[in-house]
Biopython code that builds the backbone (N, CA, C, O; Angstrom):
import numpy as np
from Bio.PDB.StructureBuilder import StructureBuilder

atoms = [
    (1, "UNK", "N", (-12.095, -2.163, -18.510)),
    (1, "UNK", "CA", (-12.475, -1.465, -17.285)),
    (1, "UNK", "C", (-11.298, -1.487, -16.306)),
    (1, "UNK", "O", (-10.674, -2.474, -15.916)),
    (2, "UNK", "N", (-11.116, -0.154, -15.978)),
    (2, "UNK", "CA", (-10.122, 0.003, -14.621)),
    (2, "UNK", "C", (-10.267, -0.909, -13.676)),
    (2, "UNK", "O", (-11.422, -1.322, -13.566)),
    (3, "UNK", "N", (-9.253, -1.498, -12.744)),
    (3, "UNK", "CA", (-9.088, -2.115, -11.642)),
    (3, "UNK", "C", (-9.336, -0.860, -10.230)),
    (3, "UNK", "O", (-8.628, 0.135, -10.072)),
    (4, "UNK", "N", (-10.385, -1.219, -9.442)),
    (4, "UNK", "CA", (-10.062, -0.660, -8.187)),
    (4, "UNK", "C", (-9.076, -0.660, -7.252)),
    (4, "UNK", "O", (-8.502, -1.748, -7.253)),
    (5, "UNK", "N", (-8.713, -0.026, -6.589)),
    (5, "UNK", "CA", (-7.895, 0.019, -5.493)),
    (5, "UNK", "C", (-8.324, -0.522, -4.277)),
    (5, "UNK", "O", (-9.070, 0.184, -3.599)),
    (6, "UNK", "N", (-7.911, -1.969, -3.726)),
    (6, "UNK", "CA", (-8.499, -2.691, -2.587)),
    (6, "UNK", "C", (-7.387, -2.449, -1.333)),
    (6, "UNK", "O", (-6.252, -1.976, -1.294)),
    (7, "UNK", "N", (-8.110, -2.898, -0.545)),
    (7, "UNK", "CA", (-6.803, -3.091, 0.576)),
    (7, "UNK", "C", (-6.443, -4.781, 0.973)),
    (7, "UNK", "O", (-7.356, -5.574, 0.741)),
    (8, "UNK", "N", (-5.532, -5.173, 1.384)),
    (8, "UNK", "CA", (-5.186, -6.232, 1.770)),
    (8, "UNK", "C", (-4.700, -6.380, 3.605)),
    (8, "UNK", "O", (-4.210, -5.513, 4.329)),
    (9, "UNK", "N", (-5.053, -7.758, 3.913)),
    (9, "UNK", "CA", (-4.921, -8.134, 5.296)),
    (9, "UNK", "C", (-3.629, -9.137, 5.203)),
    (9, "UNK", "O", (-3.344, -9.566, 4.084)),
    (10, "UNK", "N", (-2.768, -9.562, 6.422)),
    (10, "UNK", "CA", (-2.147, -10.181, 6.339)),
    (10, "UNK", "C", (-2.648, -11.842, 6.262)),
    (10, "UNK", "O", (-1.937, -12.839, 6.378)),
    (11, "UNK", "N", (-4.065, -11.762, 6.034)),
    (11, "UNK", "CA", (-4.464, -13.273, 5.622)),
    (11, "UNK", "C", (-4.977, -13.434, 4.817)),
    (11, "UNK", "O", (-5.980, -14.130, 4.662)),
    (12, "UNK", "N", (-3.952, -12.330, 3.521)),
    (12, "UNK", "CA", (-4.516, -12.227, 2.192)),
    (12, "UNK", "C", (-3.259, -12.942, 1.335)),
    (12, "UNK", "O", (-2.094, -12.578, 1.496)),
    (13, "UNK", "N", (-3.564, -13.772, 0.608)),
    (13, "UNK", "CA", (-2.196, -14.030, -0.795)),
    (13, "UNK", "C", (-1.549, -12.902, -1.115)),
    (13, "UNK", "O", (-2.330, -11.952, -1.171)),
    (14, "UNK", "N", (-0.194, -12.566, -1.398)),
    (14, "UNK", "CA", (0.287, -11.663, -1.471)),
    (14, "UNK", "C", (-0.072, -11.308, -2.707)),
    (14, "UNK", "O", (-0.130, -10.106, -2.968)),
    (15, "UNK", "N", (-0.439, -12.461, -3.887)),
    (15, "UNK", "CA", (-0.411, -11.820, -5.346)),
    (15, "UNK", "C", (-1.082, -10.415, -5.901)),
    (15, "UNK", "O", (-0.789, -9.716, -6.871)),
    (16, "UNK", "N", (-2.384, -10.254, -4.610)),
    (16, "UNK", "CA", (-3.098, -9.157, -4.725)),
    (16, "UNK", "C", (-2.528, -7.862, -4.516)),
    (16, "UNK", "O", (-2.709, -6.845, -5.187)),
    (17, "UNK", "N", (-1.781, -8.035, -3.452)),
    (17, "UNK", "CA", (-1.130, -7.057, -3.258)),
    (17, "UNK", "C", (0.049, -6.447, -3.844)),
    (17, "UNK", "O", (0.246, -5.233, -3.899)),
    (18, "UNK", "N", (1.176, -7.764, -4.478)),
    (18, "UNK", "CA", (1.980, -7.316, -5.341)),
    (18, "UNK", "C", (1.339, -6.628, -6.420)),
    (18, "UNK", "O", (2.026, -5.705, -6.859)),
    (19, "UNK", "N", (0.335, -6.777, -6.930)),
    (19, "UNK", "CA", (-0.652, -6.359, -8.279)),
    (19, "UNK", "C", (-0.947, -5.182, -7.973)),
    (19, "UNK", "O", (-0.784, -4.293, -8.809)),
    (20, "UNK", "N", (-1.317, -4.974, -7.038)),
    (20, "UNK", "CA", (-1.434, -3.307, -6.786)),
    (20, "UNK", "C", (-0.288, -2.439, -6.539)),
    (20, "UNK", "O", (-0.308, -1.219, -6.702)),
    (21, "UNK", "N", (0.646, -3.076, -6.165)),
    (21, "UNK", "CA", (1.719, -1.826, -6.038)),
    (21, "UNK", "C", (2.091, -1.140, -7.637)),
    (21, "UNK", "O", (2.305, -0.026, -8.114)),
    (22, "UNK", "N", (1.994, -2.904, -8.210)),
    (22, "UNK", "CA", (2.201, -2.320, -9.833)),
    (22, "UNK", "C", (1.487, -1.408, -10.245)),
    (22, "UNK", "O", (1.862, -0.259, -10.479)),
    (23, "UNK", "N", (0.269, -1.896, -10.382)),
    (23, "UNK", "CA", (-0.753, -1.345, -11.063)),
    (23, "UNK", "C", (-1.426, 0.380, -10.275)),
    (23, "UNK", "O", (-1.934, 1.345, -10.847)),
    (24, "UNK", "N", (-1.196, 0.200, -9.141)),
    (24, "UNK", "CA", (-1.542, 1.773, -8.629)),
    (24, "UNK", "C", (-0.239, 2.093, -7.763)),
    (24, "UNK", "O", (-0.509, 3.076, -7.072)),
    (25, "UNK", "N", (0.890, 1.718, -7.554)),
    (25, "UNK", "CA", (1.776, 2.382, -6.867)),
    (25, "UNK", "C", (1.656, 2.077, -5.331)),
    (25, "UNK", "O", (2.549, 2.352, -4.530)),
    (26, "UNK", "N", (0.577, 1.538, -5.030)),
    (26, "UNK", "CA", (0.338, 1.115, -3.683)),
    (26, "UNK", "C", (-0.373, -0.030, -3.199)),
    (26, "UNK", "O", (-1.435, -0.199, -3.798)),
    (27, "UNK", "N", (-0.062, -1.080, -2.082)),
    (27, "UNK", "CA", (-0.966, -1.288, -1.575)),
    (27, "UNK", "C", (-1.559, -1.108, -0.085)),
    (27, "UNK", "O", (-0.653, -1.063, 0.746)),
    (28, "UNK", "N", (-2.702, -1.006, 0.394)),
    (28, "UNK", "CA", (-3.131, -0.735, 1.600)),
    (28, "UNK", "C", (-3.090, -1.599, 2.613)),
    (28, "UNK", "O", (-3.572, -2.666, 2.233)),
    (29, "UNK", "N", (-2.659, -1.650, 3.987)),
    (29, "UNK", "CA", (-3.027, -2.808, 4.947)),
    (29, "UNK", "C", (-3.853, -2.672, 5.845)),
    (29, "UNK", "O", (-3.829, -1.896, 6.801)),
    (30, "UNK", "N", (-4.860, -3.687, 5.458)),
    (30, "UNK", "CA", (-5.755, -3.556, 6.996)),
    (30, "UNK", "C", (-5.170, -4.312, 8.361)),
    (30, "UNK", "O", (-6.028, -5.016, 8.894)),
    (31, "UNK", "N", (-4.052, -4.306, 8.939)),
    (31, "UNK", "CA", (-4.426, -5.075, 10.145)),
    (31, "UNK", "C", (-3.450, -3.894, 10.876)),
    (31, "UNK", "O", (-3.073, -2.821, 10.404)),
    (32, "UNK", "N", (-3.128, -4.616, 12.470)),
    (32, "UNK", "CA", (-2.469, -3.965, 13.529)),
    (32, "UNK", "C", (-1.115, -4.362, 13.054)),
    (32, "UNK", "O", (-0.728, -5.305, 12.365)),
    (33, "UNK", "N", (-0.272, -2.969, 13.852)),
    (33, "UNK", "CA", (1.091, -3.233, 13.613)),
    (33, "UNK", "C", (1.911, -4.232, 13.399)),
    (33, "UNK", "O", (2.195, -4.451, 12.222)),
    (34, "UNK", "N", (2.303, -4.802, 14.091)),
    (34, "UNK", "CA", (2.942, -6.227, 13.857)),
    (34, "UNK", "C", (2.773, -7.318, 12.539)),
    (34, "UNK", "O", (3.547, -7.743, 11.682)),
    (35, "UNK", "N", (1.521, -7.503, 12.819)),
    (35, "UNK", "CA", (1.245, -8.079, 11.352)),
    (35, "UNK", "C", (1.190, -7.519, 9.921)),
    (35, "UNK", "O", (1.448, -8.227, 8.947)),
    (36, "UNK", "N", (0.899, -6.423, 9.843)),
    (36, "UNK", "CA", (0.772, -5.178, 8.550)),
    (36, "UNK", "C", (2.178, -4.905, 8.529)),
    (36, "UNK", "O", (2.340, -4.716, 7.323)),
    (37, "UNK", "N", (3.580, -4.720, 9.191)),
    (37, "UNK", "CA", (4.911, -4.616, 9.182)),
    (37, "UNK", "C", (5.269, -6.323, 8.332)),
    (37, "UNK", "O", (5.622, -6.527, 7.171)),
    (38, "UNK", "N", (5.086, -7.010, 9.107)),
    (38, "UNK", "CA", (5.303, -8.624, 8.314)),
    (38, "UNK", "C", (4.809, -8.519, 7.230)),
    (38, "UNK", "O", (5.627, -8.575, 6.312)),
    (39, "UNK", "N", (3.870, -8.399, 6.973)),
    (39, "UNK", "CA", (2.785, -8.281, 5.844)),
    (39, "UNK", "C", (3.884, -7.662, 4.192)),
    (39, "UNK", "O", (4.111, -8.210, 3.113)),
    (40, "UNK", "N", (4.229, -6.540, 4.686)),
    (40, "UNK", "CA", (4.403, -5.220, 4.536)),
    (40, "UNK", "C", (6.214, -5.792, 4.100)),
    (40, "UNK", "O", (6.726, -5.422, 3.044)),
    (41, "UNK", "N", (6.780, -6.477, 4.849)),
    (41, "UNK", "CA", (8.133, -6.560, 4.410)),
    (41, "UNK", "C", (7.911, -7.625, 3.611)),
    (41, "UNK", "O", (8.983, -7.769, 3.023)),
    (42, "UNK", "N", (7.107, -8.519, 3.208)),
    (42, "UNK", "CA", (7.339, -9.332, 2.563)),
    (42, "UNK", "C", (6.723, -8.876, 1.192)),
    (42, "UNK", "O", (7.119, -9.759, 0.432)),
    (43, "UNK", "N", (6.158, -8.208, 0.625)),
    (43, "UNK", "CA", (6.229, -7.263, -0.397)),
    (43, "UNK", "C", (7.337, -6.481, -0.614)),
    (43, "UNK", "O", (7.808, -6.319, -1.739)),
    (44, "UNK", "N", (7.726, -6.051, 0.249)),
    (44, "UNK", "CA", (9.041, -5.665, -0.233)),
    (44, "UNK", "C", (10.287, -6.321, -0.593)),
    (44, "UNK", "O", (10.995, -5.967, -1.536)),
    (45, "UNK", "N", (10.572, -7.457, 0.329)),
    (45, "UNK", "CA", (11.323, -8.327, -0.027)),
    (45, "UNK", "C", (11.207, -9.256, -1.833)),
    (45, "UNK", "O", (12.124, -9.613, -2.572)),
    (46, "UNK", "N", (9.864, -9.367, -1.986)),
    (46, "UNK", "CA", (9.551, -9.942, -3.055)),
    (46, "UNK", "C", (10.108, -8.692, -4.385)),
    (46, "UNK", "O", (10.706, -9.183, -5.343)),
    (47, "UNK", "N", (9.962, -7.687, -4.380)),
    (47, "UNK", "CA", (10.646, -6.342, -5.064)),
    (47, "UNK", "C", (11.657, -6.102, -5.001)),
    (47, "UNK", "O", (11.965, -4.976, -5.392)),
    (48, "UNK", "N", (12.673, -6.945, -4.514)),
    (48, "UNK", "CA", (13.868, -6.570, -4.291)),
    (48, "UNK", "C", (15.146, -6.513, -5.467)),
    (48, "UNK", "O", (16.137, -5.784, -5.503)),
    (49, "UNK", "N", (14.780, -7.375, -6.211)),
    (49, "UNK", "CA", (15.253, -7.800, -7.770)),
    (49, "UNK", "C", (14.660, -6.810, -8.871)),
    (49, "UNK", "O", (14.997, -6.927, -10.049)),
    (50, "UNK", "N", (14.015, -6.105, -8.563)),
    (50, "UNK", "CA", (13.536, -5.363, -9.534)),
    (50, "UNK", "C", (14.245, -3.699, -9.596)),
    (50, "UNK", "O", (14.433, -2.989, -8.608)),
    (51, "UNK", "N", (14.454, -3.458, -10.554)),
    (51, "UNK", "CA", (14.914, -2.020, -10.806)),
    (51, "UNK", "C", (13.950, -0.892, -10.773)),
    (51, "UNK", "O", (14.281, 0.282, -10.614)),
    (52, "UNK", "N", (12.753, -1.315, -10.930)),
    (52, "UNK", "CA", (12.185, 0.262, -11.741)),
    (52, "UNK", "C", (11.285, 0.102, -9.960)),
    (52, "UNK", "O", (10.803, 1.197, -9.675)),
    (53, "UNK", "N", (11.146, -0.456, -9.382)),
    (53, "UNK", "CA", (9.995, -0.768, -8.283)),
    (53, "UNK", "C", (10.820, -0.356, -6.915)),
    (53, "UNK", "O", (11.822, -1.030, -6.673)),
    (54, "UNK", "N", (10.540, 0.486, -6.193)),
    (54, "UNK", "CA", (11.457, 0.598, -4.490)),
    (54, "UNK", "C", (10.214, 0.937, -4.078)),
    (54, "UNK", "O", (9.554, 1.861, -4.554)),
    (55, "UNK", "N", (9.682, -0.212, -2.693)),
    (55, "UNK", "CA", (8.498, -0.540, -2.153)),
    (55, "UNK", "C", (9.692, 0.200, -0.621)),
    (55, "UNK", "O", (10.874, 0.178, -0.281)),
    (56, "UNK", "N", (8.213, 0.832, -0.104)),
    (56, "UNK", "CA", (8.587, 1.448, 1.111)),
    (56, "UNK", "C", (7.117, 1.334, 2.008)),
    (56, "UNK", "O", (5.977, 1.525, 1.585)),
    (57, "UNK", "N", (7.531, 0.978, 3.317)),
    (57, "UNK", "CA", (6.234, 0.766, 4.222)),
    (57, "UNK", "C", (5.686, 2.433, 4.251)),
    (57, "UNK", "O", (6.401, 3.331, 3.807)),
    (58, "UNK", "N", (4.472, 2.663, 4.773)),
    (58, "UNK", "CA", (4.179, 4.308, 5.044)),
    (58, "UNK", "C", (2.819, 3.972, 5.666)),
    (58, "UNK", "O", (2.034, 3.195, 5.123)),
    (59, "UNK", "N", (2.481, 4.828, 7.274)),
    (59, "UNK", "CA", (1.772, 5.125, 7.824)),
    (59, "UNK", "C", (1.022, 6.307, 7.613)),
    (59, "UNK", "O", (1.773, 7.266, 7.436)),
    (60, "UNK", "N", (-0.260, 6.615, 7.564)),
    (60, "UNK", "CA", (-1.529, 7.332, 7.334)),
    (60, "UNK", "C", (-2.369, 7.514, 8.257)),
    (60, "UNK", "O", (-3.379, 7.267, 7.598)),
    (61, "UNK", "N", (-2.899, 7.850, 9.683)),
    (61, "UNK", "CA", (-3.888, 8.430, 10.289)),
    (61, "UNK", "C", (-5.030, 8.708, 8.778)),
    (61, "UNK", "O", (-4.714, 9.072, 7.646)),
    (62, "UNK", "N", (-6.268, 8.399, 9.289)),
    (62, "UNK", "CA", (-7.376, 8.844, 8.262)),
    (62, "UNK", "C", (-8.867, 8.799, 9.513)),
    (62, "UNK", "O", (-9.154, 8.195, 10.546)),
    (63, "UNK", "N", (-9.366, 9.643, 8.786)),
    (63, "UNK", "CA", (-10.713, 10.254, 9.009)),
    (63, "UNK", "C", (-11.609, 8.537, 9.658)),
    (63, "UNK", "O", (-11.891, 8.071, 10.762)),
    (64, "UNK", "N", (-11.718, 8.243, 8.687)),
    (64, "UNK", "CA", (-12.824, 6.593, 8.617)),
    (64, "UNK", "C", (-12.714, 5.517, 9.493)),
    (64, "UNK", "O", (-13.438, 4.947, 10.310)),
    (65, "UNK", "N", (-11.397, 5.404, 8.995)),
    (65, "UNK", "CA", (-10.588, 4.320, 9.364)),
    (65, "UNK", "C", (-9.601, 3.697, 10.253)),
    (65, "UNK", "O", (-9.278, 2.554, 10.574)),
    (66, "UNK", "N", (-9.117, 5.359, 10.626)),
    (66, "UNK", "CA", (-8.760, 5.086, 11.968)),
    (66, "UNK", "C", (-6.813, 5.483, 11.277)),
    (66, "UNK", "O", (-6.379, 6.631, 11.377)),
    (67, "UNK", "N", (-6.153, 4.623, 10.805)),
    (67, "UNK", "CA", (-5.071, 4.490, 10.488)),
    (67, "UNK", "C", (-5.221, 3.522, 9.376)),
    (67, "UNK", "O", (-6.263, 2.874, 9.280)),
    (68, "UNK", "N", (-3.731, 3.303, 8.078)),
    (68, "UNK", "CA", (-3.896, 2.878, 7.490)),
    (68, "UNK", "C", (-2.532, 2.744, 7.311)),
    (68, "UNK", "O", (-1.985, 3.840, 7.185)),
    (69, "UNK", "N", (-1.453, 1.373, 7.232)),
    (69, "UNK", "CA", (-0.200, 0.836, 6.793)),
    (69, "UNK", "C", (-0.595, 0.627, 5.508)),
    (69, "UNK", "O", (-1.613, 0.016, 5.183)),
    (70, "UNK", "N", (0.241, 1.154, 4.732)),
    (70, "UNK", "CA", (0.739, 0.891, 3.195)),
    (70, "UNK", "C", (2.096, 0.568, 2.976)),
    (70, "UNK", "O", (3.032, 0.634, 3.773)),
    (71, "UNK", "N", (2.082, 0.154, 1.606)),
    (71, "UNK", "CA", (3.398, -0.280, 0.608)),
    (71, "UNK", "C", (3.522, 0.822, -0.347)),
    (71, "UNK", "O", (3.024, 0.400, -1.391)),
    (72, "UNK", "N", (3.858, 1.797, -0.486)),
    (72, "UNK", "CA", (4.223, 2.475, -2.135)),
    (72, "UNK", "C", (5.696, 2.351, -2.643)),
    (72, "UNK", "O", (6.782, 2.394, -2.065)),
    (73, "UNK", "N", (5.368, 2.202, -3.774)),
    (73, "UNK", "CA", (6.237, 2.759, -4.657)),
    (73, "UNK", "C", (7.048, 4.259, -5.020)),
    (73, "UNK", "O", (6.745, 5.181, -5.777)),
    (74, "UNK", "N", (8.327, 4.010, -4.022)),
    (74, "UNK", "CA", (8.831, 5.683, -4.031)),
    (74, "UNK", "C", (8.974, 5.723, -5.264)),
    (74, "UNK", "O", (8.289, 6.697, -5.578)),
    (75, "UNK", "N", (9.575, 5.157, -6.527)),
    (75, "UNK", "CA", (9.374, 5.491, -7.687)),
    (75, "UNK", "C", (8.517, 6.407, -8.472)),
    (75, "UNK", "O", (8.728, 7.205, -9.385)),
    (76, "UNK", "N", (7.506, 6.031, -7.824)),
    (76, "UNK", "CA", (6.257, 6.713, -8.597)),
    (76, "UNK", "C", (5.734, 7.385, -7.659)),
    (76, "UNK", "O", (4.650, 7.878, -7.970)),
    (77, "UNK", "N", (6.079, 7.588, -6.656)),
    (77, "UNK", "CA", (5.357, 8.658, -5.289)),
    (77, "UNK", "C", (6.321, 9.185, -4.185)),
    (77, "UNK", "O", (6.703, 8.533, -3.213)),
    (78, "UNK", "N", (6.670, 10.532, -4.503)),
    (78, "UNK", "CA", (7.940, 10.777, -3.359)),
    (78, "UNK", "C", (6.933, 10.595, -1.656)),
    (78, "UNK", "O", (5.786, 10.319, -1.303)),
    (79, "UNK", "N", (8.042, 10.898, -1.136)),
    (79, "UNK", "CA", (7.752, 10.303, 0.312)),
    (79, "UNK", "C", (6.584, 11.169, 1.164)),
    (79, "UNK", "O", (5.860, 10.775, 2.078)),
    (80, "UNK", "N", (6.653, 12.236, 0.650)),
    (80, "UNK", "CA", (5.382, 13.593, 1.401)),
    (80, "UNK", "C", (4.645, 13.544, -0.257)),
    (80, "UNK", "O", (4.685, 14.670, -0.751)),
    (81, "UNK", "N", (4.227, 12.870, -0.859)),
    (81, "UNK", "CA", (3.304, 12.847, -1.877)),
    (81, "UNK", "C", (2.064, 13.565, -1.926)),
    (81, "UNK", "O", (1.546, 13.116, -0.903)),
    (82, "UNK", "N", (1.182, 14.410, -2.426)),
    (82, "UNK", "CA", (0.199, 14.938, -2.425)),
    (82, "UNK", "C", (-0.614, 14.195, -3.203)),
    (82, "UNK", "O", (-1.829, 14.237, -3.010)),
    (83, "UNK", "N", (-0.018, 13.334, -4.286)),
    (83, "UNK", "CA", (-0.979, 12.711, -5.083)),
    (83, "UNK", "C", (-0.936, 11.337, -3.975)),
    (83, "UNK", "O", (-2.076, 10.889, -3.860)),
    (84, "UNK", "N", (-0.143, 10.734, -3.322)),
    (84, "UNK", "CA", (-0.565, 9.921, -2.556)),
    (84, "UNK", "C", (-1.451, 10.090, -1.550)),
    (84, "UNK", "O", (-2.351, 9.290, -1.294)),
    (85, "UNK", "N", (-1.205, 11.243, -0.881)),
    (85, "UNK", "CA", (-2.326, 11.221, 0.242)),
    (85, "UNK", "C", (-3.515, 11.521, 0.000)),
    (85, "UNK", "O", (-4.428, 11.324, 0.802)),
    (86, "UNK", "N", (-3.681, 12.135, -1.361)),
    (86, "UNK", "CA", (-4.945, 12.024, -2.238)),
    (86, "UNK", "C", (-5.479, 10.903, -2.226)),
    (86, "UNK", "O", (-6.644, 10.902, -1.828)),
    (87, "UNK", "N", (-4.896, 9.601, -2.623)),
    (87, "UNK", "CA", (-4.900, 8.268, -2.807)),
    (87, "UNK", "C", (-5.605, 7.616, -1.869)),
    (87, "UNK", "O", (-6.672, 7.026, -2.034)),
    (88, "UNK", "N", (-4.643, 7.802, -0.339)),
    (88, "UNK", "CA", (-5.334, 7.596, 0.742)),
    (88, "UNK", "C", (-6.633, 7.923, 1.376)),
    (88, "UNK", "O", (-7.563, 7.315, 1.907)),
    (89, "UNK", "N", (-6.375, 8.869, 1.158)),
    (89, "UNK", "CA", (-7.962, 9.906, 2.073)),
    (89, "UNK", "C", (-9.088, 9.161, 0.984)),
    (89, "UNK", "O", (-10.026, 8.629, 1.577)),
    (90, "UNK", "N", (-9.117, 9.078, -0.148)),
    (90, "UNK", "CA", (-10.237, 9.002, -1.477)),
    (90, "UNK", "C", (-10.087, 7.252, -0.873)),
    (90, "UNK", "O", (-11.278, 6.939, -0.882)),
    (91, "UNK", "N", (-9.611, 6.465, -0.562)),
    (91, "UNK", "CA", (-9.614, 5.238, -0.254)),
    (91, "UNK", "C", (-10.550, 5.036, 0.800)),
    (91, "UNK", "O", (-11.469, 4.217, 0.767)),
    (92, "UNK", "N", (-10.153, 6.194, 2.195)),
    (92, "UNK", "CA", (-10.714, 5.924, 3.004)),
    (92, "UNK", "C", (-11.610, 6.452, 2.925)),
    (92, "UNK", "O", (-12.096, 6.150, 4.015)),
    (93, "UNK", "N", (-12.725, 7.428, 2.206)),
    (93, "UNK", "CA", (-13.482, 8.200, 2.396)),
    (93, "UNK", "C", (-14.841, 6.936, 1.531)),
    (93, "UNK", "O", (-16.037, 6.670, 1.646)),
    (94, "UNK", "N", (-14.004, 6.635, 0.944)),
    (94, "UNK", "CA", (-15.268, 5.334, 0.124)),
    (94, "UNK", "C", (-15.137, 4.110, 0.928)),
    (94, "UNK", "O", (-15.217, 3.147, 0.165)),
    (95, "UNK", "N", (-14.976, 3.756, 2.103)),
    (95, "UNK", "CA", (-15.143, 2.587, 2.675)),
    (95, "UNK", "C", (-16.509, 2.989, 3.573)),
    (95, "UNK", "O", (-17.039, 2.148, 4.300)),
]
sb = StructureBuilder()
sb.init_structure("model")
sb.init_model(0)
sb.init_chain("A")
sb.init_seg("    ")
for serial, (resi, resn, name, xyz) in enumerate(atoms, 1):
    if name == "N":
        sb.init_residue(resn, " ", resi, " ")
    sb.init_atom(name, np.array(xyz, "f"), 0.0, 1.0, " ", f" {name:<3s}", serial, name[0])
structure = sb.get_structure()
């Protein structure tokens, strides 16, 4: 069975979140700026040794939720992505 797509807080273990960038190209942050940026570089920092993985922060306005800080993977999602903001909106539309 597929893994869902969760979001993470900055008073989450990062392992969850590294797991999702793998596994879906992204992960989501729930908190306010400051902390979701911290949050947010230290996933990236942890990717830094890796070749096939370039983690980039990215902001989202959404319907539900108000706003939404993420991590993707430009690798696997250029920067104006359609399949990402697919990603997003379908994230926020099921919370």
């Amino acid at each position: 069975m597929k893994n869902k797509l969760k979001s993470y807080s900055s008073s989450d273990n990062l392992e969850g979140a590294l797991d999702s960038v793998i596994e879906f190209g992204i992960a989501i942050l729930l908190d306010s700026t400051t902390p979701a940026t911290k949050y947010a570089n230290k996933i990236i920092k942890y990717f830094e040794p890796f070749k096939n993985i370039d983690p980039i922060l990215g902001f989202k306005m959404v319907k539900n939720g108000g706003y939404y800080y993420y991590v993707f993977d430009s690798n696997r999602f250029g920067v104006n992505s359609k399949e990402l903001k697919k990603i997003i909106e379908e994230f926020d539309k099921n919370q």
